[in-house]
DRENGUKOL-471649 format. One record per residue (C-alpha): residue number from 1; z, x, y. Coordinates in pm, whole numbers, m for minus. Example, Ala and Ser with C-alpha at 12.3 -4.5 7.8 and 13.67 -1.06 7.14 Angstrom:
REM DRENGUKOL-471649
k, z, x, y
1, 780, 1230, m450
2, 714, 1367, m106
END
This chain:
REM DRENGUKOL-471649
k, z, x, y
1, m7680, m828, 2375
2, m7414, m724, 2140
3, m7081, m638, 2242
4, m6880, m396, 2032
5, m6504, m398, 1924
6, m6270, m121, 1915
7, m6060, m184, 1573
8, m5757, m12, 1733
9, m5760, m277, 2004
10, m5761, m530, 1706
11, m5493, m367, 1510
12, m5304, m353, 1842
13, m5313, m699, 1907
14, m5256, m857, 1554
15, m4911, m645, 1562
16, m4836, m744, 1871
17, m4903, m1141, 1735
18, m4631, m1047, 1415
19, m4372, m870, 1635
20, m4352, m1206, 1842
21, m4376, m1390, 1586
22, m4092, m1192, 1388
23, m3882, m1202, 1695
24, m3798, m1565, 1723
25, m3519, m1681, 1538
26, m3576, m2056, 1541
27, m3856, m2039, 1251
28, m3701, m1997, 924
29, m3961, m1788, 694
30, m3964, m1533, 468
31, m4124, m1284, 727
32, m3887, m1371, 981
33, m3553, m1343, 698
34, m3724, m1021, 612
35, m3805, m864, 954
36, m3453, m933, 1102
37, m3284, m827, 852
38, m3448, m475, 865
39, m3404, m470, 1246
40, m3014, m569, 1162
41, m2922, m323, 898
42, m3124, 33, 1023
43, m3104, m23, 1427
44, m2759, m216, 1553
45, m2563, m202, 1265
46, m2596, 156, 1163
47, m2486, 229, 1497
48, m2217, 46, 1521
49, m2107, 145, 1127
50, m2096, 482, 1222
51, m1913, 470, 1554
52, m1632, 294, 1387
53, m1609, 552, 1149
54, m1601, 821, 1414
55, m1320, 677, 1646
56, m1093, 605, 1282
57, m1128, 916, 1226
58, m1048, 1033, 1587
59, m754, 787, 1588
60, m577, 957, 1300
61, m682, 1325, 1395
62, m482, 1206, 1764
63, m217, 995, 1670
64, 123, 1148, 1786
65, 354, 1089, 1449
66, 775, 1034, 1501
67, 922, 1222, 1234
68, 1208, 1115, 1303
69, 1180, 772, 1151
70, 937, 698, 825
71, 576, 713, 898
72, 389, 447, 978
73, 117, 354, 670
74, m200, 316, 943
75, m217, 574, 1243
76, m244, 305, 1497
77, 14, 144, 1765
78, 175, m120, 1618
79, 153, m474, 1777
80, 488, m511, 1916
81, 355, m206, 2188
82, m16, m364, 2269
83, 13, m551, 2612
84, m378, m562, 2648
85, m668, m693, 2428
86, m945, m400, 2394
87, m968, m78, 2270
88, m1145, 221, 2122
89, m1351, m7, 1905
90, m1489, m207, 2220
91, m1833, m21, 2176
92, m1856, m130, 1804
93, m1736, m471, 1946
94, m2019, m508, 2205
95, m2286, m369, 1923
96, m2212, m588, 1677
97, m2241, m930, 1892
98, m2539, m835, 2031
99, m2664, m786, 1636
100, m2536, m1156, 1522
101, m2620, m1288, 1881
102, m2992, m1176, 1855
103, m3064, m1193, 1501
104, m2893, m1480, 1315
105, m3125, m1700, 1141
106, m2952, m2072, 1148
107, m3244, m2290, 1114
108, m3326, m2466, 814
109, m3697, m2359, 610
110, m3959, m2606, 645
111, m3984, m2755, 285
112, m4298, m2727, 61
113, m4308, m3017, m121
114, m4514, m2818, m393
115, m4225, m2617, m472
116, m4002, m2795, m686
117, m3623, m2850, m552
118, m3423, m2687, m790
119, m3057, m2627, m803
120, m3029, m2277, m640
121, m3234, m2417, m401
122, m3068, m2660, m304
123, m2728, m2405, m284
124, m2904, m2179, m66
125, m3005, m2440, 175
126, m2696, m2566, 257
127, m2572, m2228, 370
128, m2566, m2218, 747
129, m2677, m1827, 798
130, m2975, m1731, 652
131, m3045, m1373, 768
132, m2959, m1215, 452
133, m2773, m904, 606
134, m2597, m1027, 871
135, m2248, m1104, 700
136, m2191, m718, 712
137, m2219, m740, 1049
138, m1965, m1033, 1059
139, m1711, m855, 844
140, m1750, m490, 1046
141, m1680, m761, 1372
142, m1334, m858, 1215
143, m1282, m516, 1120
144, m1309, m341, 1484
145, m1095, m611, 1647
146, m823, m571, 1388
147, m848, m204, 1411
148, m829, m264, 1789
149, m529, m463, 1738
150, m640, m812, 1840
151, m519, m990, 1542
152, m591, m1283, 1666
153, m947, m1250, 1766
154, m974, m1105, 1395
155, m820, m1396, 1231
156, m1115, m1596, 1407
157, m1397, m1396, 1265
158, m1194, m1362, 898
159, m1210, m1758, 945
160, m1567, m1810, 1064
161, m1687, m1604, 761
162, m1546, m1763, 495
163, m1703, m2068, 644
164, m2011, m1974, 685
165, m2059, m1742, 330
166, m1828, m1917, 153
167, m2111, m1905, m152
168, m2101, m1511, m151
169, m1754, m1482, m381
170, m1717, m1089, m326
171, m1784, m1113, 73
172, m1489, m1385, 70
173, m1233, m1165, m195
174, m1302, m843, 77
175, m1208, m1082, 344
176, m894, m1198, 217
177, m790, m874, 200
178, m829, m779, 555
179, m693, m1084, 589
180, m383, m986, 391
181, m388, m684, 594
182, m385, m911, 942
183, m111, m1142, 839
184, 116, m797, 721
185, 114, m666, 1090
186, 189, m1001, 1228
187, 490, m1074, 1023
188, 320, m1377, 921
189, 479, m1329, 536
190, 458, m1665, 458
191, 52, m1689, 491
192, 39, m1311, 320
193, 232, m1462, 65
194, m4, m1673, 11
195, m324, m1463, 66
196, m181, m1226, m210
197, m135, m1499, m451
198, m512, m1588, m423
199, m592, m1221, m453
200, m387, m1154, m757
201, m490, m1504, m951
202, m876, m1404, m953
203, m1025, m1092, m1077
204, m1151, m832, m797
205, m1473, m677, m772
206, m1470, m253, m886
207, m1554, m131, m511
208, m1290, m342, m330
209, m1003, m194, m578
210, m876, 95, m343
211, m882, m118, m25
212, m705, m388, m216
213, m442, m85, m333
214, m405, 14, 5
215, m358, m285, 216
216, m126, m384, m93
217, 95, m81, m51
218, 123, m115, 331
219, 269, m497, 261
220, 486, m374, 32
221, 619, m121, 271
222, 555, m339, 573
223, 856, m607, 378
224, 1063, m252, 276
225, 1050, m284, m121
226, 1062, 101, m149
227, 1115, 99, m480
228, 812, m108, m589
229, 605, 33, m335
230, 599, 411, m479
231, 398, 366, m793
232, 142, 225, m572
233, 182, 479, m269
234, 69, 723, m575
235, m224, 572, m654
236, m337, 511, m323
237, m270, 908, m260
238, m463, 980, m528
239, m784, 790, m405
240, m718, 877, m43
241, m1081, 1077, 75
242, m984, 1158, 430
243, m755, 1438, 376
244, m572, 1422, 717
245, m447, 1078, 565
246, m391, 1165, 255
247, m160, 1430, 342
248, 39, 1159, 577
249, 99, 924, 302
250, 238, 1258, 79
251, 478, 1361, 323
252, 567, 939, 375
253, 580, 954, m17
254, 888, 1273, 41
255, 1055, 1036, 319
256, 1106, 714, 40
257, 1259, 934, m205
258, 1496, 1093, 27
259, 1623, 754, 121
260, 1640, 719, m216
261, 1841, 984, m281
262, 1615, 1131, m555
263, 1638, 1493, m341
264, 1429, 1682, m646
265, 1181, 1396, m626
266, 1123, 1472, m230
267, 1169, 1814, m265
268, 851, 1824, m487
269, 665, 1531, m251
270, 681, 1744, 22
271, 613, 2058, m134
272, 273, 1908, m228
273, 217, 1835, 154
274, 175, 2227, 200
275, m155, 2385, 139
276, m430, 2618, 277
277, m625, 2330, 490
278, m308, 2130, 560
279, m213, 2136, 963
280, 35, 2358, 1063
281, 228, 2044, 1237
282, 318, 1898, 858
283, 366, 2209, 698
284, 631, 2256, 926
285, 808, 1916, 931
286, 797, 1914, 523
287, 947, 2282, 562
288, 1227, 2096, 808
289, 1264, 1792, 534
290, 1288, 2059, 259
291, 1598, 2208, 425
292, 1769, 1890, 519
293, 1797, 1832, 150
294, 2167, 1925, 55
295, 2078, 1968, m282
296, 1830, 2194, m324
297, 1679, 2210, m723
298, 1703, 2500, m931
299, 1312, 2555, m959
300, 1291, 2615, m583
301, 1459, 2944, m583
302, 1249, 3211, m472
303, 1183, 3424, m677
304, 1130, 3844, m620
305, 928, 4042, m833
306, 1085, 4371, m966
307, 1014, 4721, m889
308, 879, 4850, m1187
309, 633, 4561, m1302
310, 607, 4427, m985
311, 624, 4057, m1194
312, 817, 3762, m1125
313, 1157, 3761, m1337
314, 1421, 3429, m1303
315, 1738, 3534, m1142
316, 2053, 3464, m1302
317, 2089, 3146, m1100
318, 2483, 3081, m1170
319, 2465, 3464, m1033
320, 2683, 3509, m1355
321, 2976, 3368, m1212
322, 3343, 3533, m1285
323, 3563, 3221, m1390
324, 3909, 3348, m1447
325, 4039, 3579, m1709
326, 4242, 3484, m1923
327, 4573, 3682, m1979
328, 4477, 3879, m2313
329, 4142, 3934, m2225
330, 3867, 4147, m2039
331, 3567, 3928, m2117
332, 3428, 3675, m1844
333, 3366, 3318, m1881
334, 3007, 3281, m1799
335, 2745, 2971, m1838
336, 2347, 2987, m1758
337, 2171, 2720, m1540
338, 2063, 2603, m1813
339, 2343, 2518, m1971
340, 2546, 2396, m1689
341, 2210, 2167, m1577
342, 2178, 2007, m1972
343, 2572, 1901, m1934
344, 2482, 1601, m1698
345, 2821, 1477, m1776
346, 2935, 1675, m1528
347, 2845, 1456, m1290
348, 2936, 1160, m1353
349, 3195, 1121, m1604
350, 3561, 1150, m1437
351, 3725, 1213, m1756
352, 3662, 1551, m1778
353, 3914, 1779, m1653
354, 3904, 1885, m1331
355, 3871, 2237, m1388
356, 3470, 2135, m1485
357, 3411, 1961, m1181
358, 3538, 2276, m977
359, 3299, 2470, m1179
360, 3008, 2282, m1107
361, 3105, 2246, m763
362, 3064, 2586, m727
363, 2783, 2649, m897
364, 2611, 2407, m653
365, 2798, 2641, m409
366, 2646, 2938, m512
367, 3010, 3093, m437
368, 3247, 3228, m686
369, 3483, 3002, m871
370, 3838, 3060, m706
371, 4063, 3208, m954
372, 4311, 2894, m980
373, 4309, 2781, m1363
374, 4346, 3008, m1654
375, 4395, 2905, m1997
376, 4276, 2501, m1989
377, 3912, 2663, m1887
378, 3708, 2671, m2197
379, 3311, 2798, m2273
380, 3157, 2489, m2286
381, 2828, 2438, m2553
382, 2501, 2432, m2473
383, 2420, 2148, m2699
384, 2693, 1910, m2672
385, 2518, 1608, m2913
386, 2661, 1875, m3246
387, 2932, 2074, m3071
388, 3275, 1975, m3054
389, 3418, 1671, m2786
390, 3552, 1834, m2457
391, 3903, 1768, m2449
392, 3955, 1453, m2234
393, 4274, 1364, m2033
394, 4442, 1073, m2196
395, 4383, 752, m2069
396, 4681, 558, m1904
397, 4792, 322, m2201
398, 4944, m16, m2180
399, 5341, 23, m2273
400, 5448, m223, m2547
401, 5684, m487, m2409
402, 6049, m490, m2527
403, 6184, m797, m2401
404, 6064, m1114, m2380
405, 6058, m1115, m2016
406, 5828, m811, m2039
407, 5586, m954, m2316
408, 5577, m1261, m2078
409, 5474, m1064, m1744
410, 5212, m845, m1942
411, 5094, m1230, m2083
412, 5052, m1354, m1722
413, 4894, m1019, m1572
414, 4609, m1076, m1844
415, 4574, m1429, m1823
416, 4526, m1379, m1401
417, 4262, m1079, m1484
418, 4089, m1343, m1718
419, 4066, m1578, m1443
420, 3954, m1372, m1146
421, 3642, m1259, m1434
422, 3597, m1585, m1494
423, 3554, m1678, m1121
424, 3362, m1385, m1080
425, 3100, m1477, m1329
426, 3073, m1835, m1203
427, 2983, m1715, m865
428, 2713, m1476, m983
429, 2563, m1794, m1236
430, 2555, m2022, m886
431, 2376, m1734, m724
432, 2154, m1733, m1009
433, 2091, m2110, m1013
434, 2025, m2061, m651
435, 1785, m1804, m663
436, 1592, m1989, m889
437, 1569, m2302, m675
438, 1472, m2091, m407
439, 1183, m1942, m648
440, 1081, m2292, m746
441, 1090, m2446, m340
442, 858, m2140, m304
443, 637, m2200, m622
444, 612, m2582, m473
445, 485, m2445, m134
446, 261, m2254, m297
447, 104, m2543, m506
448, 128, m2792, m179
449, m106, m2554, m45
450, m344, m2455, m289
451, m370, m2849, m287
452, m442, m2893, 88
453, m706, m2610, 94
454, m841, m2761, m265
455, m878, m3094, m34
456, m989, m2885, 278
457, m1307, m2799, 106
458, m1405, m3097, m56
459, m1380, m3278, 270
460, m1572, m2968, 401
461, m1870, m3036, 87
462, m1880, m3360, 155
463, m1934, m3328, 485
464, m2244, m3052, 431
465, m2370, m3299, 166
466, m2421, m3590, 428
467, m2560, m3340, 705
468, m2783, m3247, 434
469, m2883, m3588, 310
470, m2928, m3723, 719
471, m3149, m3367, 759
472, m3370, m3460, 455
473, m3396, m3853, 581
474, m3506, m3686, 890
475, m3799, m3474, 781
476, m3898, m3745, 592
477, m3910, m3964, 844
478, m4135, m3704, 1061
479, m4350, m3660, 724
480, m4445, m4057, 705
END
């Protein structure tokens, strides 16, 4: 009697035999590596990967700005106002520990003694994770609870990473930059101090160069070095893809330079924060920071196009204005924009009489000059580098002494000026000298470090070298 076999039963059951077998993470082989791997990157963590992105993007599309004070770099409540661990990224949370709960891969490979034990080998068997995927997972872990705001339950994961792929160089350079990020919003300078110091002493991968811009540029702001900060706040604007964001750091961009007092350099930041897709909400706040300005520029007039071209034309921004006349005369003193903007001496040199400073006061005005001096007013030239010197008041001039007594008084006043300068320039050389002991105490911090985390891991190599060694007596003992 001969009994017959359905082949779809068979195939049935031999799958069924691989997915248990793939399922266990105690056995270390390549079908297991490969089939958890899969299961980790396409099911859990492509979840989770785009949930996070989702609720970042949420939390900057919600996040209620204060224009009143500058912007914050992230959309996200700072620490000083979190009271409870949790948050929106508690689903990517819970996703991702279930990935490295149920998939990591920490048993050692049987060796096969016919394969000979070379010296990548013997690297990749002292790693302690072997599913070849799941560091993303890790790192997206850190990621959600930083993003969540529990820096300290971030600072754990940053930590357990670089222990346990502390052979993968670019996973470890993207992790001290979150971790740069971490210490920034905990005021811990002195560890981002140091974090940055690693970061800038070793040479960083192409794709990590915009998130190593951007956390950069929120320390820098985070510690309030404006000034240094703005060449960088460009560049990150530049690579900025979410638009919503982008826009932000613009009309943050505006807010520095006003503090700054460079108005035209605002006035043209926040002019760039306007456009056809940009919400109404900062189109109208950079239209309020445009008129808080006191100075507007020149270029911002608006201008009207004529009746008979229907063109745009440059008004006669000085609006021609009527100086004085003088006595003889019927012609009127009158200077362009131009020419009044090229004469920046204007500004800033008191020397000039004060009959130019009126003027320009009231070109800035955009009133008419009150009639008050008449002759001393000249027509200054437009290109004052070949033209002749603007009369200058004269300068008050030392007297020469008459009497001895005299000669003797003017001898002291100079000799007490002399001193005070010199006491003056001994108390910027001591701040000087102790600026630069400061900077050395600092550089010695630095090195005492780099030395204990120098010893840290070879303690920590020595240690996986004798687990290793005791491992290998092991199996050889079980072999015999």
């Amino acid at each position: 009697m001969t009994v017959k076999i359905n082949p779809i039963y068979c195939v049935m059951i031999l799958y069924g035999m691989i997915l248990a077998m793939g399922c266990s993470t105690k056995r270390n082989t390549q079908g297991t590596r490969a089939y958890h791997e899969l299961t980790t990157r396409y099911n859990i963590y492509y979840n989770a990967e785009k949930a996070y992105n989702e609720i970042l993007e949420n939390q900057s599309e919600y996040f209620t700005e204060n224009y009143a004070a500058l912007l914050p770099f992230y959309p996200s409540v700072p620490v000083q106002e979190k009271t409870l661990a949790g948050g929106p990224f508690d689903p990517v949370i819970e996703k991702i520990s279930r990935a490295i709960q149920e998939h990591s891969i920490s048993a050692k490979p049987r060796r096969d003694p016919s394969q000979p034990q070379t010296e990548a080998f013997r690297k990749w068997l002292q790693q302690e994770e072997f599913n070849p995927f799941i560091h993303n997972a890790w790192l997206l872990l850190g990621k959600a609870y930083l993003q969540n705001g529990d820096h300290d339950a971030a600072l754990a994961v940053f930590m357990q990473i670089q222990r346990l792929f502390h052979q993968n160089k670019a996973l470890i350079t993207e992790t001290e930059i979150w971790l740069l990020r971490a210490y920034t919003e905990m005021d811990r300078d002195y560890d981002a101090e140091n974090i940055l110091y690693v970061l800038q002493s070793k040479t960083i991968p192409a794709y990590l160069n915009d998130l190593y811009t951007e956390t950069y540029t929120a320390s820098l702001l985070h510690k309030k070095e404006y000034a240094t900060a703005i060449p960088w706040l460009k560049k990150t604007i530049d690579r900025e893809k979410n638009f919503r964001q982008k826009k932000r750091l613009q009309y943050l961009l505006g807010q520095i330079y006003a503090l700054h007092s460079e108005k035209t350099m605002a006035w043209q930041a926040f002019e760039e924060v306007k456009g056809l897709s940009t919400p109404a909400e900062f189109i109208s706040q950079a239209n309020l920071a445009q008129r808080a300005l006191k100075d507007k520029p020149a270029w911002t007039e608006i201008q009207k196009p004529t009746e008979k071209t229907g063109s745009a034309e440059k008004p006669d921004t000085a609006e021609k204005l009527n100086l004085t006349k003088k006595p003889n005369t019927t012609t009127t003193a009158r200077l362009s924009s131009n020419e009044l903007s090229g004469d920046s001496t204007l500004l800033i040199d008191r020397a000039q009489p004060h009959q130019f400073q009126d003027y320009y006061q009231a070109y800035l005005k955009r009133s008419v000059f009150r009639e008050a001096a008449t002759d001393s007013i000249f027509q200054p030239s437009p290109h004052p580098e070949i033209s002749s010197p603007l009369p200058v008041q004269p300068s008050s001039v030392t007297p020469k002494p008459k009497t001895m007594e005299e000669l003797k008084k003017q001898l002291e006043q100079k000799a007490a000026a002399a001193l005070q300068q010199n006491k003056q320039t001994g108390k910027n050389k001591n701040r000087e000298k102790l600026l630069k002991e400061r900077e050395k105490e600092r550089k010695e911090k630095i090195r005492q470090r780099e030395k204990e985390l120098r010893e840290r891991e070879r303690k920590r190599e020595a240690e996986i070298k004798q687990r290793e060694q005791q491992r290998e007596q092991q199996m050889r003992k079980q072999q015999r």
